[in-house]
BALOBA-1460 file (C-alpha; in Angstrom, 3 decimals):
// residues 240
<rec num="1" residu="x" x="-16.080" y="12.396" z="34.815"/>
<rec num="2" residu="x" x="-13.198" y="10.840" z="33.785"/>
<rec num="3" residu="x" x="-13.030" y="10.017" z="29.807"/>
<rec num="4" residu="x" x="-9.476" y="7.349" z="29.544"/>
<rec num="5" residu="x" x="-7.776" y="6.632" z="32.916"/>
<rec num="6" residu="x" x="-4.935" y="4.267" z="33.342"/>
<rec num="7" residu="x" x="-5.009" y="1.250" z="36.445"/>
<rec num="8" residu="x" x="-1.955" y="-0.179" z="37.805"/>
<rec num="9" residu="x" x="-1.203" y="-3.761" z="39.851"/>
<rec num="10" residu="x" x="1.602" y="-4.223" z="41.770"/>
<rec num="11" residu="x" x="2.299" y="-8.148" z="41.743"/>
<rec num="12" residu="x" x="1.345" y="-10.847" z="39.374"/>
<rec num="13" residu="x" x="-1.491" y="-12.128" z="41.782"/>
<rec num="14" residu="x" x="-3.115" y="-8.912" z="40.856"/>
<rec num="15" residu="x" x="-3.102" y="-9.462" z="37.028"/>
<rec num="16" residu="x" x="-3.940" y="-12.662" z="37.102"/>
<rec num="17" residu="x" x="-6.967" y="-12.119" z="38.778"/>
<rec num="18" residu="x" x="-8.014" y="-8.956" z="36.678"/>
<rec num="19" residu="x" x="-7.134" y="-11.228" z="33.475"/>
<rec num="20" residu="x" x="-9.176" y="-14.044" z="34.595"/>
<rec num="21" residu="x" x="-12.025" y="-11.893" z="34.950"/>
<rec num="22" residu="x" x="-12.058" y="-10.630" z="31.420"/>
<rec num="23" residu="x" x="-11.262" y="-14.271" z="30.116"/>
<rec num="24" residu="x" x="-15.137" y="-15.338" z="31.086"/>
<rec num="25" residu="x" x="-16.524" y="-12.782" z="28.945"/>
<rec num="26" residu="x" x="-16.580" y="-12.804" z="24.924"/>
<rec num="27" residu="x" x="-18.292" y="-9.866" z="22.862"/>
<rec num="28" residu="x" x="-20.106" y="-7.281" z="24.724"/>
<rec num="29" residu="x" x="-22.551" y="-5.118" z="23.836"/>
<rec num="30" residu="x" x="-23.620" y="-2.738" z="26.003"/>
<rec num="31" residu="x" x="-26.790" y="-0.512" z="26.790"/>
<rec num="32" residu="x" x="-24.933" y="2.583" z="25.130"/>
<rec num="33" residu="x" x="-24.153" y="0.939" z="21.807"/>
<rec num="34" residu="x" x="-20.852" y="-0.359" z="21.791"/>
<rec num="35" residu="x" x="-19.156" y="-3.496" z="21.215"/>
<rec num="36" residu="x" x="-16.400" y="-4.584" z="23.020"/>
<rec num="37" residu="x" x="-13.894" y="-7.295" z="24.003"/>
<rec num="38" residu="x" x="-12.983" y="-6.957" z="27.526"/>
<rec num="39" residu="x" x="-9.703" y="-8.693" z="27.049"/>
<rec num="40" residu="x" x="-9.188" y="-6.358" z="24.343"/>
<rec num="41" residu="x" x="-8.117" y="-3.515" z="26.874"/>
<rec num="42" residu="x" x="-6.033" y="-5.945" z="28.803"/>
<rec num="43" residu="x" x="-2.294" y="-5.143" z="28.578"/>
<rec num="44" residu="x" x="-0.405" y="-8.398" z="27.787"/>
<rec num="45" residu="x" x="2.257" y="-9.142" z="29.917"/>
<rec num="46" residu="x" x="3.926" y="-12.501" z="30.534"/>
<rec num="47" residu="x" x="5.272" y="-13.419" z="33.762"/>
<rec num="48" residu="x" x="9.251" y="-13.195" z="33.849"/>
<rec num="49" residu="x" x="8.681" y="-9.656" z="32.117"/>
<rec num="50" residu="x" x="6.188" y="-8.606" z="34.680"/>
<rec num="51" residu="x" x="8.350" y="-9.532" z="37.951"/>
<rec num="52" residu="x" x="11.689" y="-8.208" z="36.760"/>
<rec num="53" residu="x" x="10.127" y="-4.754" z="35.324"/>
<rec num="54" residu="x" x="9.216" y="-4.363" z="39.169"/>
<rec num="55" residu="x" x="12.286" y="-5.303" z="40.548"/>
<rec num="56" residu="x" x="13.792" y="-2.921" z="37.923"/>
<rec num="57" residu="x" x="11.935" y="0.049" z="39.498"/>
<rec num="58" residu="x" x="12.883" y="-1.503" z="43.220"/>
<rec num="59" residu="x" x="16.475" y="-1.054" z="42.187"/>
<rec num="60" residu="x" x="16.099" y="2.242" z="40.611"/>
<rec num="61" residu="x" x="14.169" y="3.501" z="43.521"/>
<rec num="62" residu="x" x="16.865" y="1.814" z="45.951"/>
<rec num="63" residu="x" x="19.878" y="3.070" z="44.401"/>
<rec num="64" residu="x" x="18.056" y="6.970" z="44.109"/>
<rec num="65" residu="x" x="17.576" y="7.251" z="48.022"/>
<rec num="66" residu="x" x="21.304" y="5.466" z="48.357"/>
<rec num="67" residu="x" x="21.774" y="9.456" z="48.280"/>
<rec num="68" residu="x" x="20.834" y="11.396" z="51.524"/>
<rec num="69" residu="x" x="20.928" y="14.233" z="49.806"/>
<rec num="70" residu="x" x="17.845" y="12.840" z="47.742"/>
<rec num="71" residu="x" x="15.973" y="11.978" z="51.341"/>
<rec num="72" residu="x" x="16.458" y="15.250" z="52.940"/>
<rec num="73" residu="x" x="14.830" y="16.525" z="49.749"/>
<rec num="74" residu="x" x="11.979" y="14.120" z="50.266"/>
<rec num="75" residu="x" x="11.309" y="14.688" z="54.125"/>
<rec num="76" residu="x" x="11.190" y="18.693" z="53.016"/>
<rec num="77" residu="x" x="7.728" y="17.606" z="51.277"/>
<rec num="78" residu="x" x="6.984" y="14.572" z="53.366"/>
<rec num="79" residu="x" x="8.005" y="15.199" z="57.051"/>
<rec num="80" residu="x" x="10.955" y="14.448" z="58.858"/>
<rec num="81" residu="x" x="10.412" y="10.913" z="59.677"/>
<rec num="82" residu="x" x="9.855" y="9.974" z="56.305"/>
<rec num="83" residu="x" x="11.949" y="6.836" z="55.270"/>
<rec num="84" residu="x" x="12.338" y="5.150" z="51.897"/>
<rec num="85" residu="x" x="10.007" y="2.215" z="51.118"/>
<rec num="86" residu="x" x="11.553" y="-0.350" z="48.689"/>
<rec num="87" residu="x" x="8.749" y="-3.056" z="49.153"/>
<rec num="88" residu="x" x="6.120" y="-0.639" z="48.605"/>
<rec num="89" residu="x" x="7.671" y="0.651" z="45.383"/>
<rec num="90" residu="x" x="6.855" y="-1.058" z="41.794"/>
<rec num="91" residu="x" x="3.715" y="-0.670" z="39.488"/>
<rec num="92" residu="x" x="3.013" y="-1.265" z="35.839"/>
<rec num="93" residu="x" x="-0.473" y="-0.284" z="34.286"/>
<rec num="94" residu="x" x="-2.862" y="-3.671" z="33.140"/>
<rec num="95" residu="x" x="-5.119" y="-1.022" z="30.730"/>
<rec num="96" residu="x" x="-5.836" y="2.393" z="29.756"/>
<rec num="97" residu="x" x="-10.011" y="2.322" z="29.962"/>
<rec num="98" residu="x" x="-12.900" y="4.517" z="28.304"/>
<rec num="99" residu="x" x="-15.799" y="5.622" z="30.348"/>
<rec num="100" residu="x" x="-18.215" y="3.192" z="28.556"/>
<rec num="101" residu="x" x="-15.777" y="0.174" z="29.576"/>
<rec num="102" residu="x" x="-15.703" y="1.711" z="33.498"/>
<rec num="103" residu="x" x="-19.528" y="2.035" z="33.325"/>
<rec num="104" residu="x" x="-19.663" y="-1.970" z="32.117"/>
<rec num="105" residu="x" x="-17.111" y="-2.952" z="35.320"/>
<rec num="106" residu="x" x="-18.826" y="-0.928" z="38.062"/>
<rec num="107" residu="x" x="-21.671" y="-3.212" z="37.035"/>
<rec num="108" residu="x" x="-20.021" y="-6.737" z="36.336"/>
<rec num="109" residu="x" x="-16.578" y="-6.650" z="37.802"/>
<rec num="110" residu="x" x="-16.181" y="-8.595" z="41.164"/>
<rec num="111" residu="x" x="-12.353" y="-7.488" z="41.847"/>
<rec num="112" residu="x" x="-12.054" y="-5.681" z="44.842"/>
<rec num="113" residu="x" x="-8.948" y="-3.543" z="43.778"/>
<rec num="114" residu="x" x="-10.670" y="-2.746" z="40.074"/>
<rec num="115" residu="x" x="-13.559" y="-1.708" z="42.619"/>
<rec num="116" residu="x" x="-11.389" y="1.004" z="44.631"/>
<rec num="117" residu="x" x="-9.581" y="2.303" z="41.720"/>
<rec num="118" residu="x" x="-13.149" y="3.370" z="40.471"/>
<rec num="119" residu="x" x="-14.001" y="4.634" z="43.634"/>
<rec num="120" residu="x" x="-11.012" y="7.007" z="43.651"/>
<rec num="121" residu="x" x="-11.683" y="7.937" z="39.808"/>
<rec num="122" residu="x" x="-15.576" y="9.014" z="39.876"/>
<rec num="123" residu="x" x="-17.436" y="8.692" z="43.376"/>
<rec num="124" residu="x" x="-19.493" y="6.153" z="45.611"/>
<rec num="125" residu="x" x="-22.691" y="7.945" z="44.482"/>
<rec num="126" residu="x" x="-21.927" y="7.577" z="40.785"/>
<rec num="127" residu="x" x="-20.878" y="4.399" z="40.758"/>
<rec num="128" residu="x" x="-24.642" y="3.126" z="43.068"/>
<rec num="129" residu="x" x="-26.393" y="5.354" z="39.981"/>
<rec num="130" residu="x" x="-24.756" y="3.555" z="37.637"/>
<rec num="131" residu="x" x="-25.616" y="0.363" z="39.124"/>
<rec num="132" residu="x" x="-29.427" y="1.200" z="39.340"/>
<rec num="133" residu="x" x="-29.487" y="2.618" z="36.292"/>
<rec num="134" residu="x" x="-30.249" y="5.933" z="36.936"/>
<rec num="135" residu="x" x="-27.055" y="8.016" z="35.903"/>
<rec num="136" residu="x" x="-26.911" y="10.816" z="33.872"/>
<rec num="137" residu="x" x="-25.882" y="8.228" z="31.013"/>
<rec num="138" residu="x" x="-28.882" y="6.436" z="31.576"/>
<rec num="139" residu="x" x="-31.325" y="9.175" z="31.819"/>
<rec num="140" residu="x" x="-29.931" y="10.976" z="28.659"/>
<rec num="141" residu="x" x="-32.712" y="10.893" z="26.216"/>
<rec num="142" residu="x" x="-31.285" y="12.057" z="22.449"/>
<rec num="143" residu="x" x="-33.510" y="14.954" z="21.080"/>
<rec num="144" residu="x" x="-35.222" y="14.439" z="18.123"/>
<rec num="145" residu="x" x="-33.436" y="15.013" z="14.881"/>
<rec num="146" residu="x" x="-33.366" y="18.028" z="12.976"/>
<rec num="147" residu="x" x="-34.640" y="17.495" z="9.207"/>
<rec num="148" residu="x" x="-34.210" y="20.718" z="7.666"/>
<rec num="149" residu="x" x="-30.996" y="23.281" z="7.730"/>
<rec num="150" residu="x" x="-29.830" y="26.666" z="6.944"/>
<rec num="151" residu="x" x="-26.466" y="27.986" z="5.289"/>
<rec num="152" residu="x" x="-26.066" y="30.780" z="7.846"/>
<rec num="153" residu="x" x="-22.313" y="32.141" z="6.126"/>
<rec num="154" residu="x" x="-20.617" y="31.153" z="3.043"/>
<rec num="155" residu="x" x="-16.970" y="32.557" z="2.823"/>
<rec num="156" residu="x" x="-14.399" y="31.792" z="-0.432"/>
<rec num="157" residu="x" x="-10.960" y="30.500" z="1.110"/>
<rec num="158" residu="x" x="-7.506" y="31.570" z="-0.079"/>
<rec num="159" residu="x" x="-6.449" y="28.558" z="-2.769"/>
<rec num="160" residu="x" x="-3.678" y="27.572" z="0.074"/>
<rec num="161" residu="x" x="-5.979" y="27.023" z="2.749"/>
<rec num="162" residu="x" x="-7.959" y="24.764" z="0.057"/>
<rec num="163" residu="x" x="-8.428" y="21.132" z="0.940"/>
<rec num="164" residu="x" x="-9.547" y="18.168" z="-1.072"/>
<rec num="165" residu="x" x="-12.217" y="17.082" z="1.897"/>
<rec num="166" residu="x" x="-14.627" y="18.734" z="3.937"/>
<rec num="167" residu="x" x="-13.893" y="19.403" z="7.682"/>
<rec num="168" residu="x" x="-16.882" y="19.079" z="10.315"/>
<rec num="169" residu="x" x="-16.979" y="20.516" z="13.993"/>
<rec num="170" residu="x" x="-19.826" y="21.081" z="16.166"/>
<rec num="171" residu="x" x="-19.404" y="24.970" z="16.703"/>
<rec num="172" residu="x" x="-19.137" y="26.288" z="19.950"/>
<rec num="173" residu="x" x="-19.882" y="23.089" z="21.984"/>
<rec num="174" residu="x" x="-17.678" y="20.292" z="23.573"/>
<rec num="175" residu="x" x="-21.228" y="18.207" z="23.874"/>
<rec num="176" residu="x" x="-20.281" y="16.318" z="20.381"/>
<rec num="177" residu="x" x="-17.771" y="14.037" z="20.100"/>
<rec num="178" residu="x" x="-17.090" y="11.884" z="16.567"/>
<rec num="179" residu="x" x="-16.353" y="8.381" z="16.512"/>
<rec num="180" residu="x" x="-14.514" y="7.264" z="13.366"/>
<rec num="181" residu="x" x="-15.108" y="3.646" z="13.640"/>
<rec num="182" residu="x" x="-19.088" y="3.821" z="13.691"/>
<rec num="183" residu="x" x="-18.472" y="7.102" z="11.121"/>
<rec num="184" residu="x" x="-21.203" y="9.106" z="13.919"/>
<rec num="185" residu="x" x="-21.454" y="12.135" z="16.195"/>
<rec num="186" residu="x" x="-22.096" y="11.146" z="19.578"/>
<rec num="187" residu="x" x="-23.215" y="13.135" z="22.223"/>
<rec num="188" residu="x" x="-21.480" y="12.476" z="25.354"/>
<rec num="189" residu="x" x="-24.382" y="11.808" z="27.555"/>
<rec num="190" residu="x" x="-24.681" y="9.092" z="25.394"/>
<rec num="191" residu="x" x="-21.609" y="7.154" z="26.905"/>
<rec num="192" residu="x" x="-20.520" y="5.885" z="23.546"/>
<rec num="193" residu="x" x="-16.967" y="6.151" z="22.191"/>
<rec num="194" residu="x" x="-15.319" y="8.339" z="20.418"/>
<rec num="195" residu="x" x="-11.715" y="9.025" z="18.986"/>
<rec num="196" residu="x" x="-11.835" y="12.939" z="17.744"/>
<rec num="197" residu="x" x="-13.764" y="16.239" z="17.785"/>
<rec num="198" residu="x" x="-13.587" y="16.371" z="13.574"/>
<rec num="199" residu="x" x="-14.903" y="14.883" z="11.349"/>
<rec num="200" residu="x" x="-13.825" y="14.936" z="6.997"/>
<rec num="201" residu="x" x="-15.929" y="13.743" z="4.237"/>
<rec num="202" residu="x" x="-15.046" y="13.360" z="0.621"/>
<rec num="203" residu="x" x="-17.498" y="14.975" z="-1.047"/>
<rec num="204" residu="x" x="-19.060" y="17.426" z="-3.778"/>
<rec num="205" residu="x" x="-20.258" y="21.587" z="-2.320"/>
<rec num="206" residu="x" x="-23.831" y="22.049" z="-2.225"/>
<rec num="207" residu="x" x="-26.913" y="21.415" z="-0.381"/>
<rec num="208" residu="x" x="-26.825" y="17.929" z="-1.334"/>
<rec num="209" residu="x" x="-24.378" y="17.524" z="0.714"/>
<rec num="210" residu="x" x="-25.091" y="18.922" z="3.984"/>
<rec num="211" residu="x" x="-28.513" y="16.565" z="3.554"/>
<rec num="212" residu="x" x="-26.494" y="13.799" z="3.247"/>
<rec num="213" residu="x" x="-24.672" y="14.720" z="6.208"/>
<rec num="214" residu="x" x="-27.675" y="14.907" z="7.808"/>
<rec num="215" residu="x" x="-29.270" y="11.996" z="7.459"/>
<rec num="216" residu="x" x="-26.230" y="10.259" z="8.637"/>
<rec num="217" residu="x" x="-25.472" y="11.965" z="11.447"/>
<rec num="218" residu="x" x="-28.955" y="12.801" z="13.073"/>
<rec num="219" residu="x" x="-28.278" y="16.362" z="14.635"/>
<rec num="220" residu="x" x="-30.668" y="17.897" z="16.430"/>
<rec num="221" residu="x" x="-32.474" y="20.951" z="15.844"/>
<rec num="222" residu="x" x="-30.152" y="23.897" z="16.965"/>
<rec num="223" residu="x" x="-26.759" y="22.396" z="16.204"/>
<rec num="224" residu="x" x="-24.379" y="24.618" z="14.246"/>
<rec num="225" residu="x" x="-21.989" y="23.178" z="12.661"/>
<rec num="226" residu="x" x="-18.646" y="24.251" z="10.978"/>
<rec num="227" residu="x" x="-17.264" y="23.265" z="7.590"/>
<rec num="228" residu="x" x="-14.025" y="24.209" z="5.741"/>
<rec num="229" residu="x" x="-12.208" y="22.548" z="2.653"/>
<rec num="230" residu="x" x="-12.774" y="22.471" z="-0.488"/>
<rec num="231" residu="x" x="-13.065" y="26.008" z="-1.671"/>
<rec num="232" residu="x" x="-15.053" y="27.340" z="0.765"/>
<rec num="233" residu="x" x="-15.843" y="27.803" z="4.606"/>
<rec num="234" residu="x" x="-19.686" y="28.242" z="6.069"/>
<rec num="235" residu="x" x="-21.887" y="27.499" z="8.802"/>
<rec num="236" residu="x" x="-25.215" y="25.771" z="8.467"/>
<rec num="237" residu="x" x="-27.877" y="25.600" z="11.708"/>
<rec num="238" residu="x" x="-29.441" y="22.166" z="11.702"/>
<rec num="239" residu="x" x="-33.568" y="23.143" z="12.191"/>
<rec num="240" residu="x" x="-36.480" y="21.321" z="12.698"/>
């Protein structure tokens, strides 16, 4: 699935009527958690800007294939009776979207074009689970959380590899994803987002700690996680 995929418009028609769309709506908050503006993820562009960055790329694109040498090259990918296409030429991106922002417009957004560029970035089948509300996102039920743990490894670390935090990854799975503004580990199937696969607390060693952690972060039972800084490097299973 995809995770941050750009969209692009070709006139000002196009933005106008994407930016329109995310003008009726105010804070969102969606089944998965988050909170979003969906002007937010709009890129602002104003109109004389828009139109003559196009034309820019027109020209650029004109003046390239002034060259034959340039269209032979072409036609040896696209066929002999391939011909250079000024009006077709000229794009600039509106946003750069999340997954939990293309799950919300699947549902509630009414523009045709916003429509087929999420057809061509996950599938007709997703998109109708989505809608009904049977995806994989919305089927996902969280385990329970772990409430006990065990210090599996302890290693000493050279004084230069010494930091003044503690570093957190979820060992040996790309399931766990950390989101710095909510300060929480996510997994993925729960469609929330996320910004980094690390996370650092400031923080004294001991088991004190890694409860603290704990009870923060909700792991389930089975998790291993990884932690290096200050002083020292271990592993501690999360356990029922």
């Amino acid at each position: 699935m995809a995770a941050i995929d750009k969209t692009y418009v070709k006139t000002w028609e196009e933005y106008t009527q994407v930016k329109d769309f995310v003008n009726k709506f105010g804070k969102i908050e969606d089944k998965y958690g988050n909170i979003f503006y969906p002007l937010e993820f709009l890129i602002e562009w104003e109109e004389s800007e828009f139109k003559e960055s196009i034309q820019a790329q027109k020209e650029r694109y004109k003046k390239y294939y002034e060259d034959p040498k340039h269209i032979e090259e072409e036609r040896q990918w696209s066929g002999s009776n391939w011909k250079p296409d000024v009006e077709g030429v000229g794009e600039l991106p509106i946003w750069n979207t999340p997954l939990y922002f293309d799950l919300w417009l699947m549902k509630e957004c009414g523009v045709k074009f916003i429509q087929d560029r999420l057809r061509e970035q996950y599938n007709e089948e997703f998109i109708r689970e989505v809608i009904e509300e049977r995806s994989i996102y919305d089927l996902y039920v969280k385990p329970a959380e772990g409430t006990h743990f065990k210090i599996l490894t302890l290693t000493r670390i050279p004084r230069r590899l010494r930091r003044g935090w503690w570093r957190f990854q979820v060992e040996g799975s790309s399931d766990w994803m950390f989101d710095d503004e909510s300060w929480k580990w996510y997994n993925w199937r729960e469609a929330h987002g996320w910004n980094t696969n690390t996370a650092s607390l400031y923080g004294l060693f001991g088991e004190g700690m890694i409860k603290r952690v704990q009870k923060k972060w909700g792991f389930p039972a089975g998790v291993v996680l990884s932690v290096f800084g200050m002083g020292y490097k271990m592993r501690v299973v999360i356990k029922k």
